[in-house]
C-alpha positions as CSV (number, residue, x, y, z in Angstrom):
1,X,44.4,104.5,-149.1
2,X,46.7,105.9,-152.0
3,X,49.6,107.5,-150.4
4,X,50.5,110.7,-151.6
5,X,53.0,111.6,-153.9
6,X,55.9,113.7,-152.4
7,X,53.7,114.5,-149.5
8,X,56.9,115.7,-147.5
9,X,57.4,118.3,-149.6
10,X,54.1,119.2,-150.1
11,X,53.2,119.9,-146.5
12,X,56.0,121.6,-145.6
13,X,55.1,123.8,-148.2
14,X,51.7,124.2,-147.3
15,X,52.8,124.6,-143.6
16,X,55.0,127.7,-144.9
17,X,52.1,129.4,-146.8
18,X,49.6,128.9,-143.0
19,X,52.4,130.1,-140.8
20,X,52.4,126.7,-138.8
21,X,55.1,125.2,-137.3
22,X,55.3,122.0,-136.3
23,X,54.0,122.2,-132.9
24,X,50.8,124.4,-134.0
25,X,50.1,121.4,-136.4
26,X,50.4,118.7,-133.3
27,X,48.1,120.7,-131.3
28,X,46.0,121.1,-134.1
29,X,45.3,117.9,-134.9
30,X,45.7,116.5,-131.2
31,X,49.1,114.3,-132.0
32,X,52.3,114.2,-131.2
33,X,54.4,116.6,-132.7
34,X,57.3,114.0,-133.1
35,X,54.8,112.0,-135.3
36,X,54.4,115.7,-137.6
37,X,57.7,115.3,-138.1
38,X,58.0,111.6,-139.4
39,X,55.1,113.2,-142.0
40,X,57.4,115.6,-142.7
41,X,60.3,113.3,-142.7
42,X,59.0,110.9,-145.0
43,X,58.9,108.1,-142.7
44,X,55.2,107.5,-142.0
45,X,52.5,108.5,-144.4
46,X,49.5,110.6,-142.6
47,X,46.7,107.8,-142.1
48,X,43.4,108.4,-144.4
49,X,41.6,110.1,-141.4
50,X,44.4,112.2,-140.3
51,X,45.2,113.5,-144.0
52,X,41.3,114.8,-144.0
53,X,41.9,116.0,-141.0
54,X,44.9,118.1,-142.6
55,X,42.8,119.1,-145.3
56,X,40.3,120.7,-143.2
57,X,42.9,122.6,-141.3
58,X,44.6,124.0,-144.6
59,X,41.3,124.9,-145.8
60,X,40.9,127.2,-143.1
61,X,44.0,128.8,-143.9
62,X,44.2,128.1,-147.5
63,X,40.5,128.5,-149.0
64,X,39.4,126.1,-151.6
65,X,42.2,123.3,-150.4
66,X,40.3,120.2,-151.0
67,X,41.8,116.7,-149.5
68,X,42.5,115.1,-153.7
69,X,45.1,118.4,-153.6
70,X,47.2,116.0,-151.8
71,X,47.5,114.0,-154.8
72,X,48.5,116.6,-157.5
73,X,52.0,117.0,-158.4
74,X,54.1,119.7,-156.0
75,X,54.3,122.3,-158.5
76,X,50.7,122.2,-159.6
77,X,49.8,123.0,-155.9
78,X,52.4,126.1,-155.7
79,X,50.5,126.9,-158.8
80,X,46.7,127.1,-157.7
81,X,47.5,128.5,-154.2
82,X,50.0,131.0,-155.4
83,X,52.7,129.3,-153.1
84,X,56.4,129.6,-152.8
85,X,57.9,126.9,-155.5
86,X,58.1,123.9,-153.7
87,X,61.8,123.0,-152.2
88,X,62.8,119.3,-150.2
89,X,62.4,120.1,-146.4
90,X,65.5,119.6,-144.5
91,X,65.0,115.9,-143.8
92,X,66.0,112.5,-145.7
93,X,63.2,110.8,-147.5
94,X,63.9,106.9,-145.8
95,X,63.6,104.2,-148.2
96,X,61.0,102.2,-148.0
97,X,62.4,99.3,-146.0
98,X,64.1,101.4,-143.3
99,X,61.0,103.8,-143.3
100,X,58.7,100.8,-142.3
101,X,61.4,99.8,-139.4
102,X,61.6,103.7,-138.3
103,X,57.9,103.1,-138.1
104,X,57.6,100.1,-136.1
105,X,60.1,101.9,-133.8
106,X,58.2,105.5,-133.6
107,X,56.5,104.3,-130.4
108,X,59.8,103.1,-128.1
109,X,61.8,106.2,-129.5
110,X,58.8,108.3,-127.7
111,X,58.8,106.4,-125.3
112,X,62.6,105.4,-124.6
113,X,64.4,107.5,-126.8
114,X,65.3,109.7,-123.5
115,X,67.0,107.1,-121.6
116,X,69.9,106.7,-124.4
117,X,70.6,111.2,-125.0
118,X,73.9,112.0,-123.4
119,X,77.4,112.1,-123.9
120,X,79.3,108.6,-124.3
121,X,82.4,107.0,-124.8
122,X,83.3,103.6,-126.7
123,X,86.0,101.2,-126.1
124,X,86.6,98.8,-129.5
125,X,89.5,97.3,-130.7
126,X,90.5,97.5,-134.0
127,X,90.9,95.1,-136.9
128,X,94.3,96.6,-138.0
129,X,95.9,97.3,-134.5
130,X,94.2,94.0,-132.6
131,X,95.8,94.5,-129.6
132,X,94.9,97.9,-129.1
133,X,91.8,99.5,-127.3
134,X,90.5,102.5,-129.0
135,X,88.4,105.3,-127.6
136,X,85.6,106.9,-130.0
137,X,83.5,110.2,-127.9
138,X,80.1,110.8,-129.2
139,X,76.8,112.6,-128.7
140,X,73.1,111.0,-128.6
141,X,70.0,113.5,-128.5
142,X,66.6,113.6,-130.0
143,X,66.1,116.1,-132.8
144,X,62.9,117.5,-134.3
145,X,62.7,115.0,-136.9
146,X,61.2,112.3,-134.1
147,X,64.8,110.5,-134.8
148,X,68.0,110.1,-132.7
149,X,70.8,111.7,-133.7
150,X,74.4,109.8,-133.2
151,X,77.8,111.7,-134.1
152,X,80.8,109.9,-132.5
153,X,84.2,110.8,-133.2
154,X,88.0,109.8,-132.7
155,X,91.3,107.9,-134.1
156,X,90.7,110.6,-137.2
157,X,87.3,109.3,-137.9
158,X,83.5,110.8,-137.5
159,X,80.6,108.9,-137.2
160,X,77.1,110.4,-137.8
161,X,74.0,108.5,-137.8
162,X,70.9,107.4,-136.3
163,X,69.9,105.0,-133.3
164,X,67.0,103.1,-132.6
165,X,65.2,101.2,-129.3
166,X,63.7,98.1,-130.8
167,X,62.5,95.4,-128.9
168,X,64.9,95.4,-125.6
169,X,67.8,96.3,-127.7
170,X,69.2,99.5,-129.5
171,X,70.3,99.4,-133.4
172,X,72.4,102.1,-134.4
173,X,73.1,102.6,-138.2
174,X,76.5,105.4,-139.0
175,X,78.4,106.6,-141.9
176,X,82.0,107.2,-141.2
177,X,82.6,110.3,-143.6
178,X,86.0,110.0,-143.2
179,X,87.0,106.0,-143.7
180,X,83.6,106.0,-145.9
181,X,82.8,103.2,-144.5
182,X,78.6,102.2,-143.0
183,X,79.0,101.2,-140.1
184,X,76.1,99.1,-137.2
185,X,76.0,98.7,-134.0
186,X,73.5,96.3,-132.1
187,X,73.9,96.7,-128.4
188,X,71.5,95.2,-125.3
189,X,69.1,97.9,-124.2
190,X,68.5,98.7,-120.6
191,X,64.9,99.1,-118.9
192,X,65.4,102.1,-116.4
193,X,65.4,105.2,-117.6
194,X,68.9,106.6,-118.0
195,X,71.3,104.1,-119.6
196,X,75.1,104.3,-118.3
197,X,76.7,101.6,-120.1
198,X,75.6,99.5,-123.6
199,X,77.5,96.2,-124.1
200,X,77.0,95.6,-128.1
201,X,78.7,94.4,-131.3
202,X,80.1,96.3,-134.1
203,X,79.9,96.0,-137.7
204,X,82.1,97.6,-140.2
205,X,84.4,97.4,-143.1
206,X,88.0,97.9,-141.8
207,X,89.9,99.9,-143.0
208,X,92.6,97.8,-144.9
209,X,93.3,97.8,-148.3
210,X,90.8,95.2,-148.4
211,X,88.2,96.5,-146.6
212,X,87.6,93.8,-144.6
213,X,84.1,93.1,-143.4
214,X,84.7,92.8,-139.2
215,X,82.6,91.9,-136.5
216,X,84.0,93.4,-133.0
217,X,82.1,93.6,-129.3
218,X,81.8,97.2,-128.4
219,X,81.2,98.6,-125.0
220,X,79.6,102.1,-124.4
221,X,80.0,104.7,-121.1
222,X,78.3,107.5,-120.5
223,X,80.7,110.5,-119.8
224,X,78.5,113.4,-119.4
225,X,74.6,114.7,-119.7
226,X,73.1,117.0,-122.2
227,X,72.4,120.4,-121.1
228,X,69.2,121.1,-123.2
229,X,70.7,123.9,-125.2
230,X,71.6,122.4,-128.8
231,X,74.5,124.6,-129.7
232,X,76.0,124.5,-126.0
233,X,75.9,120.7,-126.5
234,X,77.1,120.9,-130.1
235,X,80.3,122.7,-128.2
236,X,80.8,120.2,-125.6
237,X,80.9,117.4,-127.9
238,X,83.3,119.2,-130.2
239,X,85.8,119.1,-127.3
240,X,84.9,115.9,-126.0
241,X,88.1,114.2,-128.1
242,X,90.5,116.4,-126.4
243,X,89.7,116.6,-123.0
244,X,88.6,112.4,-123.0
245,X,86.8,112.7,-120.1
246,X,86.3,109.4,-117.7
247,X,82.3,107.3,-117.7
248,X,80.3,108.8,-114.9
249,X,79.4,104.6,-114.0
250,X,83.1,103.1,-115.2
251,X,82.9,99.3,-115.8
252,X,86.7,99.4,-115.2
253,X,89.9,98.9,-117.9
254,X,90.2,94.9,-116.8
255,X,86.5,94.3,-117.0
256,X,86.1,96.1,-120.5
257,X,89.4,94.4,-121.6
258,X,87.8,90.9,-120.5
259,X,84.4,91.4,-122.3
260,X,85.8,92.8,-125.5
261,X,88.7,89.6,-126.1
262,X,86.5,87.8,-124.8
263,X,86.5,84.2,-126.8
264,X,83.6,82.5,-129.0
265,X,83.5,79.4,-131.5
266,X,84.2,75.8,-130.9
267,X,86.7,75.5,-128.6
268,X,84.9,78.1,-126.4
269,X,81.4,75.7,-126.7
270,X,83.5,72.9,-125.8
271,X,84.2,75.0,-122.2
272,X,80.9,75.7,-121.9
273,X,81.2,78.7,-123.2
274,X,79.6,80.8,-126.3
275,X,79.9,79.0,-130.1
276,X,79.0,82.5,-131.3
277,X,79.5,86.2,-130.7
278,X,76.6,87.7,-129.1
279,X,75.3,89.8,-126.2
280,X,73.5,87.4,-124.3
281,X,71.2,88.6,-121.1
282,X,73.0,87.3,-118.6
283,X,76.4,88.4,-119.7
284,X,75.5,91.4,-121.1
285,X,77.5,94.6,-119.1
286,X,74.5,96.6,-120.2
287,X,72.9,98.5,-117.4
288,X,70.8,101.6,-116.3
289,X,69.8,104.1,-113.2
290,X,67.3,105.7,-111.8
291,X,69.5,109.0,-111.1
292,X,68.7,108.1,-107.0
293,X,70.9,104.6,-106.6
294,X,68.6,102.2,-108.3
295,X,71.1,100.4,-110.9
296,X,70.5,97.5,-113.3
C-alpha cells in the first residue's frame, strides 16, 4: 500500500471538521487510542484495512469522502470539504528510522510503559568535575501521543525527551536545551510492574570546550509517584530541584558510589572482572516492586 502523504496533518484535520477526538476514533474503529495517536503522530502509517476503515467513518460525517482523498495534497482536501486550512497537529513527525523503532516498540510502551511513570532521581558523575556525584530530578509519564515523556533537570541544565521499553531494557533519547547537547541513556529494564531503581549508562557530549564525547554509568531512584493530574504533577516536578527529596527504595551513597567508579578494561579482565562498560544481568542494580513486598 502507498502511504499517504502528510496523512498527520490531514486527519487531524478531518478529525476537527467530524468533531472526533481521539478517543471517539479508537472506539470507532475498535483500536487503541494510543495507536490513533501514533497516526496522528506520524509514527505509524494507518494499515490499508484500517485507512478504509477511516474512510467509511469520515464518510458518514463528511459526505462524498472517498478512501483516494487520502492521497490528495492537504490543501486540496480543505478545499473540496470546505475545511479549516490545514495546520501541523501538535506532534513531531519522527524520521523515518526512529519512526520504525517507535513502532517496533508501540506494543511494550502499552504494555510496560506504566511501570517506568514517576518521579526519579539520577546520580552521574561528571566529565569536568570527576570526582563529584551530581543529582539530576526528573519526571516520566505517558502522554496522549502514545510516547513517554522524560524532562529531568539540575546542575543548570534541562533535559526533555523521550523513553522507550525495548527488549528488557529502556532507551531514553534527550536534548539538553541548555548545554545543547543530545543526550542517551540505555539502562536494564525491570519485569515487575513498578520500577524503583534503573542501573544504565549515559551518553553525552560534555560540556568542555571540546565537547567531549563521554560514556558514564548512571543510576536512577524513584523519589515520588505521579498523581494523575497533569498540571499538579507538572508543579511537583517544578519543585523537585529544590526540595531534592530522598528515593523511596535507596540503593545507599556507598553502593551507588561503588557501581558508578566502578572499573572496566584490561586490567579489570585480568581480575576477572569486566573488559568493557556495560550493565550486565547479574550486576545490574536494576530492580522493581509489586507495591505489596515482592522486589526484584
Amino acid at each position: 500500500m502507498d502511504t499517504a502523504r502528510d496523512l498527520p496533518i490531514k486527519l487531524d484535520m478531518v478529525l476537527k471538521a467530524a468533531s472526533l477526538s481521539r478517543v471517539a476514533l479508537a472506539q470507532a474503529l475498535g483500536v487503541d487510542k494510543s495507536l490513533v495517536g501514533r497516526w496522528l503522530a506520524g509514527t505509524v502509517h494507518p494499515s490499508e484495512h484500517n485507512l478504509s476503515r477511516l474512510s467509511h467513518l469520515m464518510e458518514e460525517r463528511l459526505p462524498g469522502f472517498r478512501l483516494a482523498d487520502w492521497y490528495v495534497p492537504a490543501e486540496e482536501l480543505a478545499r473540496k470539504f470546505a475545511l479549516e486550512a490545514p495546520t501541523q497537529p501538535d506532534v513531531s513527525p519522527a524520521e523515518p528510522i526512529l519512526g520504525e523503532f517507535r513502532e517496533a516498540a508501540a506494543q511494550e510502551i502499552d504494555s510496560r510503559g506504566a511501570a517506568y511513570e514517576g518521579f526519579w532521581r539520577t546520580a552521574r558523575p561528571s566529565l569536568l568535575m570527576p570526582g563529584e556525584l551530581f543529582h539530576d530530578y526528573g519526571m516520566i509519564r505517558r502522554i496522549p501521543s502514545g510516547l513517554i515523556e522524560v524532562r529531568m533537570s539540575g546542575s543548570g541544565l534541562d533535559f526533555a525527551g523521550h523513553l522507550f521499553p525495548f527488549a528488557g531494557n529502556i532507551v531514553v533519547y534527550l536534548f539538553d536545551r541548555i548545554g545543547r547537547s543530545p543526550v542517551t541513556v540505555l539502562c536494564k529494564g525491570v519485569t515487575l510492574p513498578r520500577a524503583m531503581v534503573l542501573d544504565g549508562i549515559i551518553m553525552l557530549a560534555a560540556l568542555d570546550p571540546a565537547r567531549t564525547p563521554a560514556a558514564f554509568p548512571l543510576l536512577v531512584e524513584r523519589v515520588g509517584d505521579l498523581s494523575g493530574d497533569a498540571a499538579r504533577d507538572d508543579a511537583t516536578y517544578a519543585e523537585l530541584p529544590d526540595l531534592q527529596p530522598q528515593p523511596l527504595d535507596p540503593i545507599g551513597d556507598d553502593a551507588i558510589k561503588a557501581r558508578i567508579y566502578r572499573d572496566s578494561g584490561p586490567t579489570s579482565a585480568a581480575r576477572g572482572g569486566d573488559p568493557f562498560l556495560n550493565v550486565g544481568a547479574q550486576a545490574s542494580l536494576s530492580r522493581g516492586t509489586t507495591g505489596r513486598g515482592l522486589r526484584g
